[in-house]
Z-matrix of the N, CA and C atoms (Angstrom, degrees):
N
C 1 1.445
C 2 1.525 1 109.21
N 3 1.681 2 114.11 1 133.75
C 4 1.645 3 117.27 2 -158.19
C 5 2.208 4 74.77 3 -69.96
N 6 1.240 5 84.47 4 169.65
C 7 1.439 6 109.80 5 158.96
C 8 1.396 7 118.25 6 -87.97
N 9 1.527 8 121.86 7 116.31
C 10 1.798 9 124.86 8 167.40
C 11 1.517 10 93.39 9 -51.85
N 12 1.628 11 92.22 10 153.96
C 13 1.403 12 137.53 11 162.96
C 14 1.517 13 82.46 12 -70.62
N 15 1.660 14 98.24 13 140.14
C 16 1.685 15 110.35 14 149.35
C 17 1.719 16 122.50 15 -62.29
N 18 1.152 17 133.91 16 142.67
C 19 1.454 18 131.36 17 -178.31
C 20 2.573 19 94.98 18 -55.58
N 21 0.752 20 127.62 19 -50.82
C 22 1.790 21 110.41 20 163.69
C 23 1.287 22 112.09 21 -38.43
N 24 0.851 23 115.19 22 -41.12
C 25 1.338 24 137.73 23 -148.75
C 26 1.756 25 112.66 24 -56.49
N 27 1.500 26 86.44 25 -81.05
C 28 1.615 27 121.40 26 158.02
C 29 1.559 28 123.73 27 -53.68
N 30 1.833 29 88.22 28 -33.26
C 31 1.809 30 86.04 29 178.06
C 32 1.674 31 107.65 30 -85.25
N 33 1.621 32 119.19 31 -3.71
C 34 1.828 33 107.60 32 -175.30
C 35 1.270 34 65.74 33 -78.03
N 36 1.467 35 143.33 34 -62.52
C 37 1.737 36 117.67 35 -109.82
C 38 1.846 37 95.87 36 -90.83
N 39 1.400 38 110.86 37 -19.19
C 40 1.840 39 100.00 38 -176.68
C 41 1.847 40 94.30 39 -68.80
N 42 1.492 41 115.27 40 -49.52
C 43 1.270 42 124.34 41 -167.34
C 44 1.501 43 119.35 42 -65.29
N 45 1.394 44 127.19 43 -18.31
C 46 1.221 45 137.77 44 125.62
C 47 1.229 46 143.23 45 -17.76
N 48 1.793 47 102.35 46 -66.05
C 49 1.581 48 122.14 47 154.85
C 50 1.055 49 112.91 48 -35.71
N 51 1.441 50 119.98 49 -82.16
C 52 1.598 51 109.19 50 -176.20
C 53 0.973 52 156.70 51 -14.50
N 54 1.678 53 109.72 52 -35.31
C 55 1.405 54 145.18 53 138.64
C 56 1.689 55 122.87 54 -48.63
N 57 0.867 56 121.97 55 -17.73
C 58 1.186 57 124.73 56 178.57
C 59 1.499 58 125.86 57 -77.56
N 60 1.269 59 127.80 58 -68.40
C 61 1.015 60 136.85 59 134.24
C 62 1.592 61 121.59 60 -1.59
N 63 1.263 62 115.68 61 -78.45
C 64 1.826 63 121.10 62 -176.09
C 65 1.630 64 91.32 63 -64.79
N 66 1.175 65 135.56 64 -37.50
C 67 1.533 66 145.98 65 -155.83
C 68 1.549 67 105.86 66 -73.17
N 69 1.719 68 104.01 67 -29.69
C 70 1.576 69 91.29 68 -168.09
C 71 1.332 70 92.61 69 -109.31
N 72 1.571 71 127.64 70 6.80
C 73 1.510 72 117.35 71 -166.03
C 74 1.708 73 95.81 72 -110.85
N 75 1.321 74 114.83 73 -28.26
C 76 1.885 75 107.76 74 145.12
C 77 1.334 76 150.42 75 -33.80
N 78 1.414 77 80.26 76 -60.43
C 79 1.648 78 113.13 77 168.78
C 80 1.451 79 104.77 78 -72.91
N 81 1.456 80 136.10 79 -36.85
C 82 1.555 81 120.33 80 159.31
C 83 1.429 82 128.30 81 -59.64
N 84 1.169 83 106.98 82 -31.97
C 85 1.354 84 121.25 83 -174.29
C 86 1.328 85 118.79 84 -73.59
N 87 1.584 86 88.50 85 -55.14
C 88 1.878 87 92.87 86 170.23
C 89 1.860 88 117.27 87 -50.92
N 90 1.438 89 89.26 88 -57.88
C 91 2.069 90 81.01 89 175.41
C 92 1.079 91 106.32 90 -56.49
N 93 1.079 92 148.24 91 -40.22
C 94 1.322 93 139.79 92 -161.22
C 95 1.792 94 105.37 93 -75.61
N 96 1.393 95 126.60 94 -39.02
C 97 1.325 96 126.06 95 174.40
C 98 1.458 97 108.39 96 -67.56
N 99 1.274 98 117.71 97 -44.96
C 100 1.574 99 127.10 98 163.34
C 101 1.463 100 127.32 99 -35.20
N 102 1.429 101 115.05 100 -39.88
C 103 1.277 102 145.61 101 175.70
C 104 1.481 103 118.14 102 -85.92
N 105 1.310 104 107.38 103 -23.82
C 106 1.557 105 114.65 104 -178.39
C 107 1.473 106 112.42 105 -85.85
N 108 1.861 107 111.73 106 -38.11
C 109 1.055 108 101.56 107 164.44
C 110 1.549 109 137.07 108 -101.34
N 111 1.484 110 97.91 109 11.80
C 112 1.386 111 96.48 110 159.87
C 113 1.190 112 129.86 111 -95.88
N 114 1.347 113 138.47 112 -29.07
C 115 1.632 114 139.83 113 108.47
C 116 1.542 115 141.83 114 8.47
N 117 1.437 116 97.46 115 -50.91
C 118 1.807 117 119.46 116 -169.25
C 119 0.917 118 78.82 117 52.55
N 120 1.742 119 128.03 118 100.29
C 121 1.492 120 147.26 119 132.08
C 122 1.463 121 125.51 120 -152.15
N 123 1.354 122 118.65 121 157.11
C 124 1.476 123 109.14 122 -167.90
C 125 1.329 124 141.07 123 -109.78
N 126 1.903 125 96.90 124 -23.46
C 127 1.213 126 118.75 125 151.78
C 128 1.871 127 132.86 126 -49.80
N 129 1.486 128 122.24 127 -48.28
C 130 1.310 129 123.57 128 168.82
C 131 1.843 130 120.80 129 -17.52
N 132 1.423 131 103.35 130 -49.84
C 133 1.379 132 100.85 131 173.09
C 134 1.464 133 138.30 132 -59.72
N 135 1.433 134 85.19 133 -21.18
C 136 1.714 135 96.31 134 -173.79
C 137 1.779 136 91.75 135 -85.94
N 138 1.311 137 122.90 136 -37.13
C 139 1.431 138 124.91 137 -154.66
C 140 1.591 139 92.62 138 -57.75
N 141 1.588 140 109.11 139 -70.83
C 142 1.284 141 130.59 140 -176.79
C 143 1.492 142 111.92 141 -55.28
N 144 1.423 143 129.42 142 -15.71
C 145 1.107 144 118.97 143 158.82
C 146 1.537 145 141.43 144 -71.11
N 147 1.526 146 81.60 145 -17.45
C 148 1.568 147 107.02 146 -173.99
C 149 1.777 148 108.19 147 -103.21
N 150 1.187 149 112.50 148 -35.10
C 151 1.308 150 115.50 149 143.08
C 152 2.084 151 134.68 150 -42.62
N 153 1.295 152 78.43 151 -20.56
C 154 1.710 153 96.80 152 -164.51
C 155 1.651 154 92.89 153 -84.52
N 156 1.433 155 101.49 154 -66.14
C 157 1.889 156 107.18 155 166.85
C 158 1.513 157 132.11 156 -32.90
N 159 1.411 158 96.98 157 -43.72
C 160 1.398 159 106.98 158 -166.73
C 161 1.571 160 92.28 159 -76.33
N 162 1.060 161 135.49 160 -39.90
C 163 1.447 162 147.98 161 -153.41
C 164 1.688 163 106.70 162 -81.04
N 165 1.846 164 103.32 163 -47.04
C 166 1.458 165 85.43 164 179.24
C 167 1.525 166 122.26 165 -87.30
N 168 1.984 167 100.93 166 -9.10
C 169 1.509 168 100.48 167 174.41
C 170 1.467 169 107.53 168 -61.96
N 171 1.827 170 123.41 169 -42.23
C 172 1.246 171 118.63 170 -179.20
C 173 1.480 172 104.42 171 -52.51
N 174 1.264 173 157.82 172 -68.34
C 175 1.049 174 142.45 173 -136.05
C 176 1.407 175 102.27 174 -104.14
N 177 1.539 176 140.30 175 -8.23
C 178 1.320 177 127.71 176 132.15
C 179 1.102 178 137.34 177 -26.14
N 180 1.496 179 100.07 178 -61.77
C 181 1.404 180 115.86 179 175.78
C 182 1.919 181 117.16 180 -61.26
N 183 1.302 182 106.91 181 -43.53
C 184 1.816 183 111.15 182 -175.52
C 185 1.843 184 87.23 183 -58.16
N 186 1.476 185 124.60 184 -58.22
C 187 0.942 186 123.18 185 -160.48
C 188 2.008 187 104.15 186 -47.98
N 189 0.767 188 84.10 187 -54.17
C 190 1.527 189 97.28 188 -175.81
C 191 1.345 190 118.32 189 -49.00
N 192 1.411 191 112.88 190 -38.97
C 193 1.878 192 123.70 191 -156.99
C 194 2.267 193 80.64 192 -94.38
N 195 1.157 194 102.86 193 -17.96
C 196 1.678 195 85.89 194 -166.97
C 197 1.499 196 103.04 195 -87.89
N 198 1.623 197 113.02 196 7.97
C 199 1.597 198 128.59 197 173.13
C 200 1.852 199 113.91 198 -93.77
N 201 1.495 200 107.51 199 -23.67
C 202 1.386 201 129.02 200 -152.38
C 203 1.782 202 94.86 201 -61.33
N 204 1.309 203 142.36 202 129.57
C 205 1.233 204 127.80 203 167.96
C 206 1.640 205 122.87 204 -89.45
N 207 1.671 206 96.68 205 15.33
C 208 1.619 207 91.89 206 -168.95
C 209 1.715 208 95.42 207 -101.34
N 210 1.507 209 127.19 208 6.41
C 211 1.221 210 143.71 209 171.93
C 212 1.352 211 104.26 210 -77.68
């Protein structure tokens, strides 16, 4: 039987998460504004923003499934 997380434990790593999400949809956004004006174009932001989403749902989600107990 794995060993439980301590209740701290479990609470840095959900409270952590949270951050993730807004963290990778910044970080899309920003390259993408970065890119817009080094380019002169206007679309990039939206690309990389949407890139940013997809990216922190992916690693939400791994975070999440490596919690799952039916694994």
């Amino acid at each position: 039987m794995p060993k439980k997380d301590s209740l701290p434990v479990q609470l840095g790593k959900y409270y952590g998460m949270i951050f993730v999400l807004p963290a990778a949809v910044l970080v899309g956004f920003g390259i993408g504004y970065v890119l817009d004006k080094l380019f002169h174009t206007g679309f990039l932001k939206i690309v990389f923003l949407l890139l940013g989403v997809v990216a922190g749902m992916i690693d939400l989600f791994r975070e999440l499934s490596k919690d799952d107990p039916a694994k």
